[in-house]
C-alpha angles and dihedrals in degrees: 000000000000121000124215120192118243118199117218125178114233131195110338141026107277095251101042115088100254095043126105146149128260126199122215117181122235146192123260123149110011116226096009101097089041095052085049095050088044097052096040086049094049085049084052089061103041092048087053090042092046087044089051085050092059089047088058098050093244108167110265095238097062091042077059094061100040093053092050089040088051095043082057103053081043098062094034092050089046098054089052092048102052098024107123126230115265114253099246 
């Protein structure tokens, strides 16, 4: 779920010594932040199993498709994961 930042006032005026803000977080859109995470995450590890790859002195080409096969499963894996329940 995405949070969203809600400003309340606690204790005394702003502009009085004593006052300040506090933030609550709050819920907005559901399932977009955690598809997000999840896809940024699943990027993290491609890049370090491509890298390791490279390490490795796999053949660019195949480091090529594995990166494009791996960002699939990723998104597809993804969607599954952090897709909400119809209303119904």
């Amino acid at each position: 779920m995405a949070l969203g930042v809600h400003v309340r006032h606690m204790g005394a005026p702003a502009g009085r010594p004593g006052g300040r803000l506090k933030a609550w977080p709050t819920k907005t859109s559901g399932g977009a932040m955690s598809f997000g995470l999840y896809i940024v995450g699943f990027i993290v590890l491609v890049i370090g199993l491509a890298m390791g790859a490279y390490l490795l002195h796999v053949p660019p080409r195949w480091i090529g498709v594995g990166v494009v096969v791996m960002i699939g499963i990723g998104i597809i894996t993804g969607v599954t994961s952090t897709r909400r329940p119809d209303p119904s």
